[in-house]
C-alpha positions in Angstrom: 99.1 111.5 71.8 96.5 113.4 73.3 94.2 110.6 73.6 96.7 109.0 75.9 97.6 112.2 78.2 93.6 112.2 78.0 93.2 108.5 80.1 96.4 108.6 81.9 95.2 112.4 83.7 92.6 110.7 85.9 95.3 108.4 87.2 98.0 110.5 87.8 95.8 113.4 89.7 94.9 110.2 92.1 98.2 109.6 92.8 98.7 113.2 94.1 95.5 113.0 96.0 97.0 109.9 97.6 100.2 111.1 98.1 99.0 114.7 99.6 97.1 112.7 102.1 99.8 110.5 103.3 101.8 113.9 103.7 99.0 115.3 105.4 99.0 112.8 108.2 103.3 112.7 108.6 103.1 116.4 109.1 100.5 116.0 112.0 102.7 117.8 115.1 102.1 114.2 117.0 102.6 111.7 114.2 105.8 109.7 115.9 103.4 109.3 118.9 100.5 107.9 117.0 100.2 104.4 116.9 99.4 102.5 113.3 95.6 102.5 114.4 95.8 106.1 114.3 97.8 106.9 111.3 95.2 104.8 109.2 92.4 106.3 110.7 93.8 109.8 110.1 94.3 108.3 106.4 91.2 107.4 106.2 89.2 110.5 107.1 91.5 112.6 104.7 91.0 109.8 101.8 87.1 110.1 102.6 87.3 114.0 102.2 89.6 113.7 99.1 87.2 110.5 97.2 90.4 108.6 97.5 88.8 104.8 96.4 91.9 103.1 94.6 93.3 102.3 97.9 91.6 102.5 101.6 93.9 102.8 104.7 94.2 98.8 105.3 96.6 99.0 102.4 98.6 101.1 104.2 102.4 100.1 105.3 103.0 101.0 108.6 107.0 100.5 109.8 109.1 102.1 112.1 112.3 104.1 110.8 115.6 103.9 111.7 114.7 106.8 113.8 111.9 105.1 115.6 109.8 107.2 113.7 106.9 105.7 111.8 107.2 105.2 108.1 104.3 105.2 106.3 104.1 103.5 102.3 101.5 102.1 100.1 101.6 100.2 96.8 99.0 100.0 94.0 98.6 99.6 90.7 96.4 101.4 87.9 96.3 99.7 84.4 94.7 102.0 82.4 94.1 100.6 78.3 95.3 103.0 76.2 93.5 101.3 72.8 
């Protein structure tokens, strides 16, 4: 059991990094004026400062909300072998 919380830590912590940057950009005071160009570059400088390298900001998904706000999402996978 440990052995598994052991490899599946690593993971998990990048996930929060990823997430905490993506949160980091909405909560900029002129996020719904930045365009998508923006928003990924202001992903990228925080996932260069955090050693985010699962996913870079050309995976982002950049929409707009029902509010005309822009939604950002992203989607990746980590398979990690737990033999």
């Amino acid at each position: 059991m440990a052995t598994i919380a052991i490899k599946l830590y690593p993971p998990y912590v990048e996930f929060l990094t990823i997430k905490k940057a993506i949160t980091k950009v909405a909560n900029d005071p002129s996020f719904a004026e930045m365009s998508p160009k923006q928003i990924k570059e202001s992903f990228g400088r925080s996932a260069t400062i955090d050693s985010i390298r699962v996913i870079t900001s050309n995976d982002l998904t950049i929409a707009n909300g029902s509010d005309g706000k822009p939604v950002v999402s992203v989607e990746y996978q980590v398979v990690v072998p737990l033999v």
